[in-house]
C-alpha positions in Angstrom: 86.9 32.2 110.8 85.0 32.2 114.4 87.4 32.3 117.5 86.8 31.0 120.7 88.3 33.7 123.7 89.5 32.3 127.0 90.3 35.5 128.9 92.5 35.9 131.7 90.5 38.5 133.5 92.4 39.2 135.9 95.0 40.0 133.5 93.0 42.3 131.0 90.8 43.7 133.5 87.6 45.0 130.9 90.0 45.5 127.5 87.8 42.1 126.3 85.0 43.3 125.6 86.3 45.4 122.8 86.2 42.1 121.3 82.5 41.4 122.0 80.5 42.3 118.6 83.2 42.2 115.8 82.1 38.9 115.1 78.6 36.9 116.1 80.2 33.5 115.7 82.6 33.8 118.4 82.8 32.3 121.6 83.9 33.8 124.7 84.8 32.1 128.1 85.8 34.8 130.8 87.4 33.5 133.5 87.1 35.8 137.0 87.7 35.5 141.1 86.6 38.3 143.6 89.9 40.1 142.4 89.1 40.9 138.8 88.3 44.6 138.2 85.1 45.8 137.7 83.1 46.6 134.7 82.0 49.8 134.1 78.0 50.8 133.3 78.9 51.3 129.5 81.0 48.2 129.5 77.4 46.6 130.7 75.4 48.0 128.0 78.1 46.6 125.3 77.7 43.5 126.9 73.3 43.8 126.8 73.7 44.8 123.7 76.0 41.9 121.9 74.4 39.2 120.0 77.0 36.5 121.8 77.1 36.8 125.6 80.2 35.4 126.9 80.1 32.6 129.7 81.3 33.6 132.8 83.3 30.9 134.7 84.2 31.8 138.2 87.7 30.5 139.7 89.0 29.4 143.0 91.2 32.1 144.1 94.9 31.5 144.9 98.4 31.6 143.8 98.0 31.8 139.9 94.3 29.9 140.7 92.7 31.3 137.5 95.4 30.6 135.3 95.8 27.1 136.1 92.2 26.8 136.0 91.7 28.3 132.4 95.2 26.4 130.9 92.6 23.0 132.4 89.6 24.0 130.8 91.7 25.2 127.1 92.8 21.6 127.4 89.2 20.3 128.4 87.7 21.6 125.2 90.5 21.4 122.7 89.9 17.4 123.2 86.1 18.4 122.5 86.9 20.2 119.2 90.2 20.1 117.9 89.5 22.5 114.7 88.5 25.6 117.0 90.6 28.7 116.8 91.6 28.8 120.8 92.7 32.6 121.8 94.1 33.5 124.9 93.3 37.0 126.0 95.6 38.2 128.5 99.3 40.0 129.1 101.0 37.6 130.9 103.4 36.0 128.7 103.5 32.8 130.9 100.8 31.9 128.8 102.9 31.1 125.9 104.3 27.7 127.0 100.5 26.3 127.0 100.9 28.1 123.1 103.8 26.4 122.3 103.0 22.9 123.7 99.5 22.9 122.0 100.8 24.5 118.5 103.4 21.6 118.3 100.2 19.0 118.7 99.0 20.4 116.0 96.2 22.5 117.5 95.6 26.7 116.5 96.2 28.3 119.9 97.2 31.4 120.2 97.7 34.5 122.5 96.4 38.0 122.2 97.3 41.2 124.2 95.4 44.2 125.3 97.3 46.1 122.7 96.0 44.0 120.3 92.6 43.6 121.2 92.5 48.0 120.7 93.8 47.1 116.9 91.1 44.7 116.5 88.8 46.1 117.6 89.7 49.5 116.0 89.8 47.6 112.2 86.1 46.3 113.1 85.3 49.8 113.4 87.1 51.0 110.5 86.8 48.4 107.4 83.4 46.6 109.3 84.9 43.2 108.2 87.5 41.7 110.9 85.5 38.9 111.1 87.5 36.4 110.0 90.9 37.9 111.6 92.1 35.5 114.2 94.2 37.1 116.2 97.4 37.1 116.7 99.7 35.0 119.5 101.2 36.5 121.8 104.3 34.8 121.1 103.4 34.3 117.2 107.7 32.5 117.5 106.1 29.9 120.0 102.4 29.5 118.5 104.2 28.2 115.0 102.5 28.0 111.7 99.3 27.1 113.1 99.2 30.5 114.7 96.5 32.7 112.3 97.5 36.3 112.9 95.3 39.0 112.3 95.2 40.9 109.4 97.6 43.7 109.2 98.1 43.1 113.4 101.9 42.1 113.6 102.4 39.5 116.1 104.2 40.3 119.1 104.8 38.7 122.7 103.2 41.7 124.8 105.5 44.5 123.6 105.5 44.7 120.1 104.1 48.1 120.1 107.0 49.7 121.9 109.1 51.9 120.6 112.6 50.2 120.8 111.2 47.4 118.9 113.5 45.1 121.1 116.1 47.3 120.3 116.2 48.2 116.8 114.7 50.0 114.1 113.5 49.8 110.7 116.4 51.1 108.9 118.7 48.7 111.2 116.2 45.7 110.5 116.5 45.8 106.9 119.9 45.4 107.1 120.4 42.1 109.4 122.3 39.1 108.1 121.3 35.6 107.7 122.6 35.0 111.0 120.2 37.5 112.5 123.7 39.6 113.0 122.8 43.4 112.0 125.7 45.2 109.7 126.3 47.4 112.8 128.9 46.0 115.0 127.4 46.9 117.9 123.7 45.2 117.4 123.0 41.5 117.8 119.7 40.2 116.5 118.6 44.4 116.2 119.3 44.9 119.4 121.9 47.0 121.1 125.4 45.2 122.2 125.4 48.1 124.7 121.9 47.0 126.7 122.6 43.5 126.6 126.2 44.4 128.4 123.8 46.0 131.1 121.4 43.0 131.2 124.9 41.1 132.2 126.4 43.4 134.1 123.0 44.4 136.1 122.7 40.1 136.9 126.1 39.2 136.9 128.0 36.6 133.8 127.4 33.5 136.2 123.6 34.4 136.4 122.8 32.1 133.0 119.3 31.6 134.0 118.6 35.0 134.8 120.0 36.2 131.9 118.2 34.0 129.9 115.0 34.9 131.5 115.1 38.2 130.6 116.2 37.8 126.6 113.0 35.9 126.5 110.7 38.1 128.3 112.4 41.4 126.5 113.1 40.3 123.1 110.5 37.2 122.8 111.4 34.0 122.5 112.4 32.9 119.6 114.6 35.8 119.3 115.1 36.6 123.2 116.8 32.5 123.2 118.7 33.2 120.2 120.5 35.9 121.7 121.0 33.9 124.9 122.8 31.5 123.1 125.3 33.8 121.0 125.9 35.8 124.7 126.5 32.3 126.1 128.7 31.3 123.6 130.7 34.4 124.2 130.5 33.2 128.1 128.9 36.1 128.7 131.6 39.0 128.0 130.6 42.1 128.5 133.1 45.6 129.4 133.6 46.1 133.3 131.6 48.3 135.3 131.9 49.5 139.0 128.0 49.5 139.6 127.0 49.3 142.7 123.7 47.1 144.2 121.5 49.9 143.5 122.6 51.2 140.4 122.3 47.4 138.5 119.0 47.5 139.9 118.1 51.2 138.9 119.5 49.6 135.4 117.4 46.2 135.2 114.1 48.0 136.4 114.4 50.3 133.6 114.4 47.7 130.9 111.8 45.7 133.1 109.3 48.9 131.9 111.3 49.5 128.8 109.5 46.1 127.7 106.2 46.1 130.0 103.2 46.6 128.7 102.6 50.0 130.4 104.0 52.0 127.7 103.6 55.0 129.9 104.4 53.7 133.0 108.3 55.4 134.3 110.1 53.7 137.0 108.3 54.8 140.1 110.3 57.4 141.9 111.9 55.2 144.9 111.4 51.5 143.3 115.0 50.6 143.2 115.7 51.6 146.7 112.8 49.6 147.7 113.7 46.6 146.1 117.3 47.4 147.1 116.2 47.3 150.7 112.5 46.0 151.5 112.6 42.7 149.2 114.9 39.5 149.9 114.6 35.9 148.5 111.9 34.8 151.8 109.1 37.2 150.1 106.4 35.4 148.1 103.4 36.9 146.3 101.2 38.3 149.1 104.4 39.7 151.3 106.0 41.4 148.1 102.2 42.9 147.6 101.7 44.2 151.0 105.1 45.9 150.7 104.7 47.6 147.5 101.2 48.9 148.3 102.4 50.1 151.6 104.9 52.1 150.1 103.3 52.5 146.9 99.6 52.9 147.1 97.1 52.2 144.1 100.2 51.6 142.0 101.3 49.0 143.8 98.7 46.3 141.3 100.6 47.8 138.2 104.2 47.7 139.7 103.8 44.0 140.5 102.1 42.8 137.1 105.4 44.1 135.8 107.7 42.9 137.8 106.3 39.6 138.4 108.5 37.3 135.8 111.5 39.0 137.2 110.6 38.8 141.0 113.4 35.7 141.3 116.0 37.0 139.8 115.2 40.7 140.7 115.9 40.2 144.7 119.5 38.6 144.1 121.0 41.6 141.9 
């Protein structure tokens, strides 16, 4: 089965054109501004080289400009063929509403991560025949049945590859309940009672939103809103601490990279004090960037991908 990409270059930066080549009767639409990186001289051969070329679309810059303008243009030519296998290649897990919304319509949308776009393109290599993989979405919960994951490529919401697997393991997977309880007392849904205690503790029991923010962007969410519910339905409870400002946010911003995508990204050395004392609730996109790569340099790109989804809720801790 053919897929049609709409990548988020921005997002992905040149991981795409891994994809370019494993299979001739796929379509790619790569959406770019003046900010998206740049490609290097091999990445240029691939691309000479590739029976499909992919059509370059260039976007208005501006807050979010390129996604808004690719989430139009999805819509745009899902109404022009309802039956194509629509991939979204990119990170940024605010992608998966546009999933959700189209999967419930009936249409196969789905997302797919750097991560995954190494696997793919690593079983092309290997067995020659990933043709007819479609990948999978990056919130394979949201995309529904109509979500086609790849083969042997287990779905995830841009951190299935870490380590913690939200939290659990495989010998504490296998023994989860039908109510998504694990046997161990202390794990809820394969995750840890004891980091979902910091989660509240680190945003406070009256923080619902926030909370609930970051179940969904750590644990997915389908699973991520299912613990929400259970820690709402508890109101919240979690044992006392005496943490003060900087130590919630120390806290927060390690699970923030726990569950990024830069697997081997650490905290930067200084981060919570920054955030502690340089950000407030005034700073929008462009001010928060100016800050970090004054004080951070040529990290400064990587430190605000991550830290993006959690920018609101981040600055009130």
């Amino acid at each position: 089965m053919s897929n049609t990409y709409y990548i988020d270059s921005e997002n992905v930066g040149d991981a795409w054109i891994d994809l370019v080549g494993i299979d001739a009767d796929n379509t790619y639409y790569l959406f770019y501004t003046g900010k998206s990186p740049r490609i290097t001289y091999n990445s240029l051969l691939h691309l000479l080289d590739a029976g499909t070329k992919p059509q370059f679309i260039l976007c208005k810059e501006g807050n979010n400009g390129l996604d808004f303008q690719l989430v139009s243009f999805l819509g745009f030519q899902l109404h022009a063929d309802k039956e194509q296998n629509a991939v979204i290649v990119s990170n940024d897990t605010g992608f998966d509403a546009v999933v959700s919304f189209w999967s419930k319509q009936g249409y196969k949308v789905s997302r797919l991560t750097v991560k995954q776009i190494h696997t793919l393109e690593a079983m092309s290599r290997n067995a020659g025949k990933s043709s007819d993989a479609a990948p999978a979405g990056g919130q394979a919960t949201v995309a529904g049945e109509n979500a086609l994951p790849a083969k042997n490529v287990k779905p995830d919401n841009g951190h299935a590859d870490k380590k913690a697997l939200r939290g659990g393991n495989a010998s504490t997977a296998g023994k989860a309940s039908k109510s998504g309880k694990s046997s161990n007392k202390d794990m809820l849904h394969n995750v840890e009672m004891t980091e979902l205690y910091t989660i509240i503790n680190c945003l406070g029991k009256d923080n619902s939103s926030g909370i609930h923010l970051a179940c969904v962007q750590f644990y997915g969410e389908k699973k991520g809103d299912n613990i929400y519910k259970h820690l709402k339905k508890e109101k919240f409870q979690a044992p006392p601490v005496n943490w003060k400002k900087k130590t919630r946010i120390d806290k927060f911003c390690s699970l923030i990279f726990k569950y990024s995508e830069k697997a081997d990204m650490e905290v930067p050395k200084g981060l919570p004090q920054f955030i502690s004392s340089s950000l407030n609730d005034n700073d929008d996109k462009k001010s928060i960037q100016k800050k970090l790569e004054k004080d951070f340099g040529k990290d400064a790109s990587d430190i605000y991908k991550i830290l993006k989804p959690f920018v609101t809720i981040i600055v009130k801790i």
